[in-house]
N, C-alpha and C positions, 0 to 999 in steps of 0.2 A: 408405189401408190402411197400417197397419205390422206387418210381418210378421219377428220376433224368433225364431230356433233355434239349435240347436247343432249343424252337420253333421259326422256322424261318417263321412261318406264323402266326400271329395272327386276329382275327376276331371279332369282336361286329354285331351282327344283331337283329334287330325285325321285326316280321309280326306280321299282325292283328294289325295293329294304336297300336303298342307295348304291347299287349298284353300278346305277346310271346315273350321272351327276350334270344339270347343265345350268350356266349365269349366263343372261341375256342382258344386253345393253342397248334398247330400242331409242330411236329419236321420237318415234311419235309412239300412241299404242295400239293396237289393230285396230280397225275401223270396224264398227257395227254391223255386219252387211249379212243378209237373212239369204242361206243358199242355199235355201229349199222354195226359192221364189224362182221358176223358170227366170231366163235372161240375167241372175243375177250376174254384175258385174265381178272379175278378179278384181282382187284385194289391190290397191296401188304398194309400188315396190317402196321401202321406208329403209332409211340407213336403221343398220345394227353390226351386233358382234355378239357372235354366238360361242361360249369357249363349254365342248363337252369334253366328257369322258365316261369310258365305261370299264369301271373295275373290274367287271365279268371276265372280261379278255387283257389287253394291255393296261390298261388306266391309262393311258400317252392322254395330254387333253391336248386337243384341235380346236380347231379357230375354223368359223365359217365367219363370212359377214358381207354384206350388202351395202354398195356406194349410194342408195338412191334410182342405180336403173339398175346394174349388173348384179348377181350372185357370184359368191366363188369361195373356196376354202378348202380343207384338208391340209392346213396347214400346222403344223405344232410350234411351238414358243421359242424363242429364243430368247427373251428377255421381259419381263413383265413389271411394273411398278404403279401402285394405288396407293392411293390415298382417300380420305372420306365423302373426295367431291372431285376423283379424276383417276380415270386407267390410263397408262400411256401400256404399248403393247408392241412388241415386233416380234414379227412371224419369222419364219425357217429364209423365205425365200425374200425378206429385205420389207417385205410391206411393214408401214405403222399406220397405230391405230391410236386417236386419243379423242377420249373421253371425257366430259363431263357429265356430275352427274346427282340427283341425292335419291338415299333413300335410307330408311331404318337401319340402328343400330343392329337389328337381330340380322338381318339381311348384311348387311355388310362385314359382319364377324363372319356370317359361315361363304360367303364370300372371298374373304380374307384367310381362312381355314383351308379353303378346297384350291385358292394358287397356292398355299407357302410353299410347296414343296418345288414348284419353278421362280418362286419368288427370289431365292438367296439372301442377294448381298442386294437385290434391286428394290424392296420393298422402302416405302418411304413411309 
Protein backbone atom coordinates (compact mmCIF):
# COMPACT_ATOMS: atom_id res chain seq x y z
CA UNK A 1 0.00 0.00 0.00
CA UNK A 2 1.15 3.61 -0.78
CA UNK A 3 -0.96 5.92 0.82
CA UNK A 4 -0.05 9.74 -0.74
CA UNK A 5 -1.99 13.27 1.01
CA UNK A 6 -1.83 16.58 2.04
CA UNK A 7 -2.61 16.96 5.87
CA UNK A 8 -4.10 20.10 6.65
CA UNK A 9 -4.22 19.24 10.15
CA UNK A 10 -1.34 18.36 12.07
CA UNK A 11 -1.16 17.47 15.80
CA UNK A 12 1.37 16.49 18.77
CA UNK A 13 -0.17 15.50 22.12
CA UNK A 14 0.54 13.88 25.44
CA UNK A 15 -1.42 12.62 28.37
CA UNK A 16 -0.44 11.17 31.40
CA UNK A 17 2.91 13.86 32.28
CA UNK A 18 3.81 12.44 28.58
CA UNK A 19 3.55 9.16 29.15
CA UNK A 20 1.54 8.74 26.20
CA UNK A 21 2.73 10.47 23.22
CA UNK A 22 0.81 10.72 19.90
CA UNK A 23 1.45 13.06 16.17
CA UNK A 24 -1.50 12.96 13.87
CA UNK A 25 -1.24 13.79 10.18
CA UNK A 26 -5.07 14.41 9.02
CA UNK A 27 -5.95 15.39 5.42
CA UNK A 28 -8.98 17.12 6.30
CA UNK A 29 -9.87 18.17 10.09
CA UNK A 30 -12.85 16.39 11.82
CA UNK A 31 -16.02 17.71 10.66
CA UNK A 32 -18.39 19.57 13.19
CA UNK A 33 -21.03 17.15 13.76
CA UNK A 34 -23.34 17.65 17.18
CA UNK A 35 -23.74 13.82 18.67
CA UNK A 36 -25.99 14.63 21.08
CA UNK A 37 -28.64 15.34 18.11
CA UNK A 38 -30.61 11.95 17.74
CA UNK A 39 -29.86 10.55 14.04
CA UNK A 40 -26.58 12.36 14.04
CA UNK A 41 -24.55 11.04 11.16
CA UNK A 42 -20.91 8.99 11.74
CA UNK A 43 -18.00 11.11 10.99
CA UNK A 44 -16.98 10.39 7.20
CA UNK A 45 -13.61 8.19 7.11
CA UNK A 46 -10.66 11.04 6.15
CA UNK A 47 -7.03 9.83 5.21
CA UNK A 48 -4.46 10.10 8.34
CA UNK A 49 -1.42 8.58 10.07
CA UNK A 50 -1.48 8.24 13.47
CA UNK A 51 2.17 7.43 14.94
CA UNK A 52 1.72 6.70 19.24
CA UNK A 53 3.48 5.45 21.95
CA UNK A 54 3.31 4.83 25.40
CA UNK A 55 6.34 5.10 27.62
CA UNK A 56 4.29 3.54 30.54
CA UNK A 57 4.85 -0.02 28.96
CA UNK A 58 7.23 -0.33 25.79
CA UNK A 59 7.46 3.09 24.25
CA UNK A 60 7.64 0.95 20.54
CA UNK A 61 5.68 3.77 18.53
CA UNK A 62 2.99 2.27 16.11
CA UNK A 63 1.58 3.54 13.09
CA UNK A 64 -2.36 3.42 12.65
CA UNK A 65 -3.69 5.21 9.65
CA UNK A 66 -6.60 5.38 7.21
CA UNK A 67 -6.74 5.33 3.25
CA UNK A 68 -9.93 7.32 2.94
CA UNK A 69 -12.42 4.08 3.47
CA UNK A 70 -10.38 1.46 5.46
CA UNK A 71 -8.64 1.52 8.97
CA UNK A 72 -5.80 -0.51 9.84
CA UNK A 73 -2.44 -0.43 11.90
CA UNK A 74 -0.36 -1.90 14.74
CA UNK A 75 2.32 -1.52 12.75
CA UNK A 76 6.04 -0.12 14.09
CA UNK A 77 8.66 1.73 11.89
CA UNK A 78 11.04 0.66 9.85
CA UNK A 79 12.27 3.55 8.42
CA UNK A 80 11.11 7.15 8.95
CA UNK A 81 12.14 10.62 7.26
CA UNK A 82 10.82 14.56 7.58
CA UNK A 83 11.25 17.25 6.66
CA UNK A 84 9.36 20.76 7.36
CA UNK A 85 6.86 20.18 4.76
CA UNK A 86 6.89 16.09 4.25
CA UNK A 87 6.88 12.60 6.26
CA UNK A 88 7.78 9.79 4.03
CA UNK A 89 7.34 6.61 6.47
CA UNK A 90 7.40 2.76 6.12
CA UNK A 91 6.00 0.35 8.23
CA UNK A 92 7.20 -3.29 9.46
CA UNK A 93 5.04 -4.89 6.92
CA UNK A 94 6.23 -2.88 3.60
CA UNK A 95 3.37 -0.13 3.70
CA UNK A 96 4.42 3.65 2.78
CA UNK A 97 3.29 6.59 3.77
CA UNK A 98 3.98 10.14 2.51
CA UNK A 99 2.96 13.19 3.60
CA UNK A 100 2.69 16.68 3.04
CA UNK A 101 2.36 19.00 5.18
CA UNK A 102 2.68 22.67 7.35
CA UNK A 103 2.60 23.48 10.50
CA UNK A 104 4.49 25.52 13.53
CA UNK A 105 7.84 25.58 14.39
CA UNK A 106 6.93 24.45 18.17
CA UNK A 107 4.85 21.57 16.77
CA UNK A 108 7.37 20.28 14.40
CA UNK A 109 10.45 20.44 16.78
CA UNK A 110 8.69 18.25 19.37
CA UNK A 111 7.65 16.26 16.43
CA UNK A 112 10.97 15.86 15.33
CA UNK A 113 12.10 15.06 19.11
CA UNK A 114 9.52 12.24 19.66
CA UNK A 115 10.86 10.19 16.06
CA UNK A 116 14.65 10.83 16.55
CA UNK A 117 15.06 7.95 18.05
CA UNK A 118 13.79 5.74 14.83
CA UNK A 119 14.92 8.45 12.80
CA UNK A 120 18.76 7.47 12.45
CA UNK A 121 20.56 7.99 9.57
CA UNK A 122 16.87 8.66 7.65
CA UNK A 123 16.17 12.06 8.89
CA UNK A 124 16.47 14.66 6.27
Amino acid sequence: MNLLFHAKEVTYSEALGGDIVQVSFQEEPDPDIDYGKKGAPLPPAIKYVLISANYEFSGIKHVEWCDGEEFDGGQSIRKVEITKTRLKLVVVNGFNFEVTFNTDEITFQKIVAFLSDVMGESFV
